[in-house]
C-alpha positions in Angstrom: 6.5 -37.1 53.0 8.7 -36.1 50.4 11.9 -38.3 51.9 10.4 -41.3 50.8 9.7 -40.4 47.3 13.6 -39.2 47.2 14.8 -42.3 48.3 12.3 -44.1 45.9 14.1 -42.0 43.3 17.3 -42.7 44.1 16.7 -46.3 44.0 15.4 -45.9 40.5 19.1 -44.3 39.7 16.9 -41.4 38.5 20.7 -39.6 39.5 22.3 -41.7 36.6 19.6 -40.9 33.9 20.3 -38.6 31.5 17.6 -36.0 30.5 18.2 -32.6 29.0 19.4 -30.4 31.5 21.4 -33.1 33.6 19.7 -36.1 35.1 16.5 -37.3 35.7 16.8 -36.8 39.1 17.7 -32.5 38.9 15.2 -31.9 36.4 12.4 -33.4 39.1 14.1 -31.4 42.1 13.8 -28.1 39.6 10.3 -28.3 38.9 9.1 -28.9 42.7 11.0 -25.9 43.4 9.9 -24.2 41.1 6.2 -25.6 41.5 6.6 -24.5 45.0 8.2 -20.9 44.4 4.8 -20.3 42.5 2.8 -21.5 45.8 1.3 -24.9 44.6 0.2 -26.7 47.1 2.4 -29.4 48.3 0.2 -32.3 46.5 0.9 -30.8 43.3 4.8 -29.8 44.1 5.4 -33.4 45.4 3.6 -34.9 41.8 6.4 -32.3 40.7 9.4 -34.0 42.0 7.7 -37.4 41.0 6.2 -36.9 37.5 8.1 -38.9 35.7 7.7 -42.5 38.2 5.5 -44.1 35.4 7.2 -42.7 32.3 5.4 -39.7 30.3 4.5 -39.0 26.7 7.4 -37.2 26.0 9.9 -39.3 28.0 9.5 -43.1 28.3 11.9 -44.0 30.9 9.6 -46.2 33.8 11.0 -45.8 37.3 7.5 -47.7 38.5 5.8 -50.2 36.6 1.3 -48.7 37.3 0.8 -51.8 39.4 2.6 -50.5 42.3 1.0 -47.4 41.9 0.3 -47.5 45.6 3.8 -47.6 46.6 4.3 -44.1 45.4 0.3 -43.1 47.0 2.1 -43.9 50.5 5.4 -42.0 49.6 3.8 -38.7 48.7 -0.5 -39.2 49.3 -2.9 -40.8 47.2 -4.0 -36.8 45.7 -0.6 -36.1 44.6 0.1 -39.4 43.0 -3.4 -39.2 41.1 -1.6 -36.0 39.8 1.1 -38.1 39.0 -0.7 -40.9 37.0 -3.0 -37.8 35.3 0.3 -36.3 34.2 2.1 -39.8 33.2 -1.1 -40.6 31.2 -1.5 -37.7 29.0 -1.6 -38.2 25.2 -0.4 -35.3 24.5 -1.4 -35.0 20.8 -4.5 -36.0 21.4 -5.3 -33.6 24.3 -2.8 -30.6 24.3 -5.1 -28.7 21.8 -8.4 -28.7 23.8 -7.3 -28.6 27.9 -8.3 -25.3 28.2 -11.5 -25.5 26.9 -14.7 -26.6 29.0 -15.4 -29.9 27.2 -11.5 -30.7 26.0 -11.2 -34.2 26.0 -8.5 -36.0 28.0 -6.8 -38.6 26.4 -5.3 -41.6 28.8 -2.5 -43.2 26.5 -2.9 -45.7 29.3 -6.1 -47.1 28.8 -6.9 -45.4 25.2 -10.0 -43.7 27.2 -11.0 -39.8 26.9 -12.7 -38.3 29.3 -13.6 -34.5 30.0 -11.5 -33.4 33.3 -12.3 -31.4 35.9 -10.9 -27.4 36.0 -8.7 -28.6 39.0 -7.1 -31.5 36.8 -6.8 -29.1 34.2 -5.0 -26.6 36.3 -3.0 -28.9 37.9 -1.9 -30.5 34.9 -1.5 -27.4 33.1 0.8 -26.2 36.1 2.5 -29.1 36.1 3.6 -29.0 32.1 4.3 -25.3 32.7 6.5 -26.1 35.5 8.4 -29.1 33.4 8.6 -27.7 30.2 9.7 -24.4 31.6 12.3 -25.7 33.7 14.1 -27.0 30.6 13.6 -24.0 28.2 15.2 -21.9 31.2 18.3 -24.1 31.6 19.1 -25.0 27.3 19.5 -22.3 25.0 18.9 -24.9 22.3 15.8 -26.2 23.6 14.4 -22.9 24.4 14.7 -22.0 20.6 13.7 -25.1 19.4 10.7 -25.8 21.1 10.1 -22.2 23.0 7.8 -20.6 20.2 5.8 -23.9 20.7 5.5 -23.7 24.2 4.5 -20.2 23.7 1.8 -21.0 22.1 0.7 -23.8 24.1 1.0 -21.4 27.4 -0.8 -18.8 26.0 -3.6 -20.9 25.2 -3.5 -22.5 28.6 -3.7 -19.1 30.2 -6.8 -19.5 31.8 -5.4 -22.5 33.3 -2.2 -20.9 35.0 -1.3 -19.0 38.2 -0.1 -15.7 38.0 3.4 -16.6 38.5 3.3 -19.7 36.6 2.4 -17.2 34.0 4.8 -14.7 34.8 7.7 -16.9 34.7 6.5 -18.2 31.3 7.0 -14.6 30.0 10.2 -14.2 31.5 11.6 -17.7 30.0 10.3 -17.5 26.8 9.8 -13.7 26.3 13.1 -13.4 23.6 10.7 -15.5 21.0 8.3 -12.6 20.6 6.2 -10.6 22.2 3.6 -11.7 24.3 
């Protein structure tokens, strides 16, 4: 299932990109490896290696424009690229803060809607970001000290969100900021 969304990437020139790290196209091999060395099931690994088709809040380089969002459903399943919309969708801002509580809204910079998730979105999204952001603190010194005492925060917060070894790997990436 998985052949299709690389050669959809490679059309995309997601190879050519830059993004910290490398290019596009590494960074989104990492974190579905690493998504499935922490045993995520293969809907959430496969939104992994194709979170970034529709652009995200933190990087706005579109591979695929939302109305052929069914392109990529038929590449990787319609479950995993629901992950992959929830992900591209996130205001982060907005809905960082609250994810891990009950009633946190989510904010869709989409459709400028907010709407309380369920614990599985959360968890998946939460895994997801964990899995992203972590890949990039592991490989850059200078991002790891830049932004690691934020994501240390962020991760700790989203505890109750995480796997074990989504978890565990947080602590080993980011354990030089202080102690957790």
């Amino acid at each position: 299932m998985t052949a299709q969304a690389r050669e959809m990437l490679q059309a995309a020139n997601a190879a050519q990109i830059e993004h910290p790290g490398g290019t596009l196209l590494a960074h989104l091999e990492r974190v579905e490896a690493l998504l499935l060395s922490w045993d995520a099931p293969q809907p959430l690994a496969s939104a992994g290696l194709c979170h970034a088709f529709y652009g995200t809040d933190g990087f706005p380089v579109i591979l695929l424009d939302l109305e052929h969002r069914t392109v990529l459903a038929e590449a990787i399943g319609a479950d995993a690229e629901a992950l992959v919309y929830f992900y591209a969708s996130c205001d982060r801002k907005a809905t960082y803060r609250g994810l891990a509580e009950d009633d946190g809204l989510f904010h869709d910079r989409f459709t400028g809607t907010g709407y309380v998730p369920s614990l599985q979105q959360r968890r998946d999204f939460a895994e997801l970001t964990a899995a992203n952001e972590l890949d990039l603190a592991a490989i850059s010194p200078e991002i790891r000290g830049r932004y690691g005492p934020g994501l240390l925060t962020l991760f700790t917060r989203w505890r109750p969100l995480l796997s074990d070894p989504a978890w565990a790997y947080c602590r080993d990436v980011l354990s030089g900021i202080h102690r957790i």
